[in-house]
N, C-alpha and C positions, 0 to 999 in steps of 0.2 A: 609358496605359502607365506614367504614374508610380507609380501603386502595386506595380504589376510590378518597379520596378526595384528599389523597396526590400525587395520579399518575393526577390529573384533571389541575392543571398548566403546567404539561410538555403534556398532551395530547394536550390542548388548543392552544399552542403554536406549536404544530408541524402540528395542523390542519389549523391553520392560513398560517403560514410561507413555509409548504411543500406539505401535503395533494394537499388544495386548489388551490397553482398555480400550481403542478403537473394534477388536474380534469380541470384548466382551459383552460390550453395548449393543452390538448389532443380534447378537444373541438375546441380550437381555429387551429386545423392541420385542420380542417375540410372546414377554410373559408380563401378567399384573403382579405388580409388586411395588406395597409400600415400604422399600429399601429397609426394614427395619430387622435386626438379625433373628429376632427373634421369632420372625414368622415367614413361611415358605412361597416361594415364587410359582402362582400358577398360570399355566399357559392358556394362552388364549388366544393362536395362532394371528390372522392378520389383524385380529380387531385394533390395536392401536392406530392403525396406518388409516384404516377407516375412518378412527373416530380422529385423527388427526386430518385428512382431507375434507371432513364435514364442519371443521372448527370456522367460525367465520373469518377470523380475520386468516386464515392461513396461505391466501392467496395474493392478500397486502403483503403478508412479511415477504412472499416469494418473489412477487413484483420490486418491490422495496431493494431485497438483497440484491436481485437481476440491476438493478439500478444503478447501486452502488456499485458492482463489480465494474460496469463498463465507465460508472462517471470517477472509478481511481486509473483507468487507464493511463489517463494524461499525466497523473504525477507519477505513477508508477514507472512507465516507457519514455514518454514525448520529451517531458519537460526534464526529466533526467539525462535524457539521451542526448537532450542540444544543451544543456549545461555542460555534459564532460567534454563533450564536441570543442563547444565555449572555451571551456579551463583551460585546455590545450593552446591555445592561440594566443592568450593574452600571456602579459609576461609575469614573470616568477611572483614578485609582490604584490601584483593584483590578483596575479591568480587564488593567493594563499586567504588575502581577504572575500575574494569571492568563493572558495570555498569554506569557507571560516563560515560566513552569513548563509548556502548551501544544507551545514552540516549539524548550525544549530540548532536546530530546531528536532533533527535525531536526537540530541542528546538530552534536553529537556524533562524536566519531571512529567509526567501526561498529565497529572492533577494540576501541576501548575500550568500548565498548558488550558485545560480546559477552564481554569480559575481567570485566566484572561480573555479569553475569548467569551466565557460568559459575560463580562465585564463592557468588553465591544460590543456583544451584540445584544446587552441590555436594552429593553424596551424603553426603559422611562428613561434612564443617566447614561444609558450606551455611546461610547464614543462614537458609534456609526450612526445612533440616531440624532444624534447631538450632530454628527457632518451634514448629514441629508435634514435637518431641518437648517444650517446655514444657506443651501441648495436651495430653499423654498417647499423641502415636503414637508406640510404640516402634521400629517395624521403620523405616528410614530409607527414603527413595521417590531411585529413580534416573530422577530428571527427564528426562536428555537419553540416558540409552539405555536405557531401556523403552520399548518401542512402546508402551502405552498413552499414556503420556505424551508424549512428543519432539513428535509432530506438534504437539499443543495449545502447548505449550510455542515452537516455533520460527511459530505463528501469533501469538501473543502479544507475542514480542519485538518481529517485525517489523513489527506492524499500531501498537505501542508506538512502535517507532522514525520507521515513516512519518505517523502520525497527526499531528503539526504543520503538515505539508505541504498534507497536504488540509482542515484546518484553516484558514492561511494562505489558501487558494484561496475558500474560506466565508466565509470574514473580511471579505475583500475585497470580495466578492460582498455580503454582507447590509450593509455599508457605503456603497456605493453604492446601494441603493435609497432612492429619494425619499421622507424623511420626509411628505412633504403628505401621502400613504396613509395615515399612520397614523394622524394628526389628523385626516385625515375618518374614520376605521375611529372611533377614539374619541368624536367628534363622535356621531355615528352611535348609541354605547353598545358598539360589538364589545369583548371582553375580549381578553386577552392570547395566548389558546390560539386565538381564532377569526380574529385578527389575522396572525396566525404560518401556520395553515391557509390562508387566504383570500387574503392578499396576499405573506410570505417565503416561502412553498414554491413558489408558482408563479412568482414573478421569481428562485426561486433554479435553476429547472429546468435550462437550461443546465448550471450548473456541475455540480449534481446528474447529468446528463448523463456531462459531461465525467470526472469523479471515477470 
């Protein structure tokens, strides 16, 4: 049981805080109710889910999400995964700088985060449009309200903003496996790419997993 009792504070909390109003909401799709205490929730079996798949735009937002999932891939997995790869290789004081520039961007206010990037990707004074009109493009690109662009644009920030994170996670993870691998891997003759293949991708799988 002792393991139980020290996993029993974060269970308790995450059954309060998530569980429970994730079971209560799914109940409450079920009834009309304008949330006010004063007056009672009546049912109205699947009608919401109807009138929610008759909603026009509700198959933008779902394409849209479908979108974004696979366009955070790459900061979430790839470019995480060959930065901690990276870290590793280089030496101590470069590494520290390169995770430093990595990890900034984790730890950033989001407001101020976003106070910048509005700023780049300003239509009229944007520093980006201000670069691509040194480039020769005249017409100026409205980043964040052209649908061509916004989407790309708000995967970018965010996969930008959380990439340290799952980074960190990598980090940790390809530091913890047992050097003696590699020296037998080198022993051996394996090079750097077959090493990385054969022994870091598959003791990184978990977190690879997890991520």
């Amino acid at each position: 049981f002792t393991p139980w009792l020290f996993l029993l504070p974060a269970l308790v909390l995450l059954a309060i805080w998530v569980y429970w109003p994730l079971v209560r909401t799914f109940f409450l799709s079920f009834y009309s109710w304008n949330m006010l205490p004063t007056t009672d929730p009546q049912f109205c079996g699947l009608d919401n889910f109807v009138k929610l798949l008759k909603t026009p735009g509700f198959t933008d937002a779902v394409r849209n999400t479908l979108i974004m999932m696979v366009g955070i891939l790459p900061f979430s997995v790839v470019l995480p995964m060959a930065a901690a790869i990276l870290a590793k290789t280089i030496s101590k004081r470069a590494s520290g700088i390169f995770r430093a520039l990595i990890f900034v961007p984790m730890i950033m206010a989001p407001v101020a985060v976003a106070a910048v990037f509005r700023w780049i990707l300003h239509p009229v004074d944007g520093l980006l449009n201000q670069l691509l009109a040194h480039l020769g493009v005249e017409e100026s690109i409205h980043f964040l309200n052209d649908p061509k662009w916004a989407l790309g644009c708000m995967i970018f920030i965010t996969g930008w903003k959380m990439m340290g994170f799952f980074t960190l996670l990598f980090y940790n993870a390809v530091m913890n496996i047992d050097d003696s691998y590699y020296q037998a891997a080198a022993l051996d003759g394996a090079t750097f790419w077959q090493q990385t293949v054969r022994i870091t991708l598959p003791l990184l799988s978990p977190t690879l997993v997890f991520n």
